[in-house]
PyMOL CGO cylinders between C-alpha atoms (Angstrom):
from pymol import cmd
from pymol.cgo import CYLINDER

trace = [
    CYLINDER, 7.38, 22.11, -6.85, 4.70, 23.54, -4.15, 0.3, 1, 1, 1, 1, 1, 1,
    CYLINDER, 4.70, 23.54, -4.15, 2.21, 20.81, -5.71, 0.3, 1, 1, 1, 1, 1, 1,
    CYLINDER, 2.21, 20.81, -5.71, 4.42, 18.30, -5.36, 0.3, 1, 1, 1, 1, 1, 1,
    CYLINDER, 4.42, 18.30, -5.36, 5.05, 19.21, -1.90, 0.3, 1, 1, 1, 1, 1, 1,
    CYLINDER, 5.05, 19.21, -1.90, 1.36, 19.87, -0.61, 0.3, 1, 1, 1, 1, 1, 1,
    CYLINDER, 1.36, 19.87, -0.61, 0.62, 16.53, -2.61, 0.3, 1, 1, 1, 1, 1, 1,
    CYLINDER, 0.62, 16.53, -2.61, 3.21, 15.29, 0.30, 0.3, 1, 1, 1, 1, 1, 1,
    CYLINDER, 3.21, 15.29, 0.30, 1.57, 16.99, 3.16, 0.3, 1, 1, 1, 1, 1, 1,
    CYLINDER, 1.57, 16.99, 3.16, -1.95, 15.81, 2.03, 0.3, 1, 1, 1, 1, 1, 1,
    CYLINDER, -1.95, 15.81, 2.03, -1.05, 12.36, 1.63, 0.3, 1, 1, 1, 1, 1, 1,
    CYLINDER, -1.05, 12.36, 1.63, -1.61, 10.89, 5.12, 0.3, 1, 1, 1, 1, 1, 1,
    CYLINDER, -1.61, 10.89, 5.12, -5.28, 12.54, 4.87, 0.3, 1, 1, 1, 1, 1, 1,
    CYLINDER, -5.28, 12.54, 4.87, -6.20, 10.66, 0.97, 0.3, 1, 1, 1, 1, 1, 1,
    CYLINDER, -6.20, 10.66, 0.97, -4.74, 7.70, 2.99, 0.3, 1, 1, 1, 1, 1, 1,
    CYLINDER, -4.74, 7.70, 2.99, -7.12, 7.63, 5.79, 0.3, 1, 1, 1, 1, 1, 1,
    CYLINDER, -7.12, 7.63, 5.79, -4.45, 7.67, 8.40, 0.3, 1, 1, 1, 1, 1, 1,
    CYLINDER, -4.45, 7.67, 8.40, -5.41, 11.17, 9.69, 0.3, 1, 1, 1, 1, 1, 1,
    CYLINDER, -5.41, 11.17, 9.69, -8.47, 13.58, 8.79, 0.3, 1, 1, 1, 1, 1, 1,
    CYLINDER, -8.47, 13.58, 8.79, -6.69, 16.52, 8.51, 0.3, 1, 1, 1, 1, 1, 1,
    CYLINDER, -6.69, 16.52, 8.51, -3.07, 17.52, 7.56, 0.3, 1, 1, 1, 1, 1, 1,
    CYLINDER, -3.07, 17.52, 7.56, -2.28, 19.07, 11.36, 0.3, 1, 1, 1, 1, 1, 1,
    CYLINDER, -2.28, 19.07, 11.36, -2.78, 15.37, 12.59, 0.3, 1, 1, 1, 1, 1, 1,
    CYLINDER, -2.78, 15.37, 12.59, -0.11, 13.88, 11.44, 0.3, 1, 1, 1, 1, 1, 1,
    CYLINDER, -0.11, 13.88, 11.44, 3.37, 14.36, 13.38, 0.3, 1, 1, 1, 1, 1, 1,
    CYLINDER, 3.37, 14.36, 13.38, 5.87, 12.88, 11.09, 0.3, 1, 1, 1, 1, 1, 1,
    CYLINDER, 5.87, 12.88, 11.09, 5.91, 15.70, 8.00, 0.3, 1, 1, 1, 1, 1, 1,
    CYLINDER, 5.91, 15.70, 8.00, 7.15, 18.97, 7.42, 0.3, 1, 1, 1, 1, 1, 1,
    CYLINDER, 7.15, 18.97, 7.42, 3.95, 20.89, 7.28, 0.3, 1, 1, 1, 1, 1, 1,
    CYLINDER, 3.95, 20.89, 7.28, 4.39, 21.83, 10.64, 0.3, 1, 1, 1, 1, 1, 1,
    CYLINDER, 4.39, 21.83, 10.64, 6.92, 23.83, 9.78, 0.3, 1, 1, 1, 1, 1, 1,
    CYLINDER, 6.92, 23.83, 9.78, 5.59, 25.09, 6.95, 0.3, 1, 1, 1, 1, 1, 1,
    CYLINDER, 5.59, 25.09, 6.95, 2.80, 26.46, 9.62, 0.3, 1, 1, 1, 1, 1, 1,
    CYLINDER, 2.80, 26.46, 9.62, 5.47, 27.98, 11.66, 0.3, 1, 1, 1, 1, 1, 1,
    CYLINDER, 5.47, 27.98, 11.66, 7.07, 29.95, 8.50, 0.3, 1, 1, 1, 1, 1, 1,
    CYLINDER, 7.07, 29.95, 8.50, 3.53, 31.36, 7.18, 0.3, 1, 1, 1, 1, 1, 1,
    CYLINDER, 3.53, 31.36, 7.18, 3.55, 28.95, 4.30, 0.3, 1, 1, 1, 1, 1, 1,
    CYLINDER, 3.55, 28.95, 4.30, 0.10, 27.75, 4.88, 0.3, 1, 1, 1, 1, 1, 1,
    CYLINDER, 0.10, 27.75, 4.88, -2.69, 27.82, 7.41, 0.3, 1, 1, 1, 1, 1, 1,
    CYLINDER, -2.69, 27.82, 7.41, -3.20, 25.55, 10.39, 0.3, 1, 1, 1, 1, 1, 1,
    CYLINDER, -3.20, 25.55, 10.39, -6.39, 24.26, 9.22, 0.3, 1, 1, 1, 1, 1, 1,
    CYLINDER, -6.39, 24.26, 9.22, -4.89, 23.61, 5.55, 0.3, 1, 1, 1, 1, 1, 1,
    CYLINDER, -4.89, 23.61, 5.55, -6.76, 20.96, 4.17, 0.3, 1, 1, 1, 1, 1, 1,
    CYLINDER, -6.76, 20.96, 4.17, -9.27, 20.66, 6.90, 0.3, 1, 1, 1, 1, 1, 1,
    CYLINDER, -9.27, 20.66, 6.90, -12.09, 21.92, 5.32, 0.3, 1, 1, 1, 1, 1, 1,
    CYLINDER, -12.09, 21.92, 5.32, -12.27, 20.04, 1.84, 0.3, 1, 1, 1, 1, 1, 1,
    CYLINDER, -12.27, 20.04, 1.84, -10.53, 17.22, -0.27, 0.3, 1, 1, 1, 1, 1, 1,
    CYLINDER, -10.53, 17.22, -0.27, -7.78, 18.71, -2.23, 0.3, 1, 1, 1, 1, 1, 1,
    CYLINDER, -7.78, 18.71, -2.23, -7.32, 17.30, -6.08, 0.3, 1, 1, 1, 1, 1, 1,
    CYLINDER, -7.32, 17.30, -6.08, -4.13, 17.12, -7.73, 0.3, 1, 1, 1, 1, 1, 1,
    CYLINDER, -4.13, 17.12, -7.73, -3.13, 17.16, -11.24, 0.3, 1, 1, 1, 1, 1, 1,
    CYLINDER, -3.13, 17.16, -11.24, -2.92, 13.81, -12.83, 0.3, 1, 1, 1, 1, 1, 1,
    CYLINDER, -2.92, 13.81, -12.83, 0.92, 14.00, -13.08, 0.3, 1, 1, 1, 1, 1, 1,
    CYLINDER, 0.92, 14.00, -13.08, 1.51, 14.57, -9.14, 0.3, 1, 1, 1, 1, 1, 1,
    CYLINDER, 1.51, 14.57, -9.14, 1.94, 11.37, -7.05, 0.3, 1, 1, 1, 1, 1, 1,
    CYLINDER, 1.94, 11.37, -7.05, 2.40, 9.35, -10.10, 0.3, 1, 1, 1, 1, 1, 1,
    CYLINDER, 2.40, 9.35, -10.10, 5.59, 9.17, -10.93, 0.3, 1, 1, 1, 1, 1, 1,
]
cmd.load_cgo(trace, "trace")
């Protein structure tokens, strides 16, 4: 489920609506941030690749 989930929280950035994860206000990674699940800068630093079968449904 957690790829399914950061596949969600990564989407805006593979997108192009925000460079980094953090930029976008309407998803829960905020607080996922808040509860220790990931870093702030989570996805910041380099694209993230997902197994064929996430997204794709």
């Amino acid at each position: 489920m957690i790829n399914h989930v950061e596949y969600i929280h990564y989407n805006p950035v593979k997108h192009g609506l925000v460079e980094v994860p953090k930029n976008w206000n309407y998803t829960s990674f905020h607080d996922y941030v808040h509860r220790g699940k990931y870093e702030f800068d989570w996805g910041a630093n380099s694209e993230i690749d997902f197994m064929k079968n996430i997204g794709n449904e």
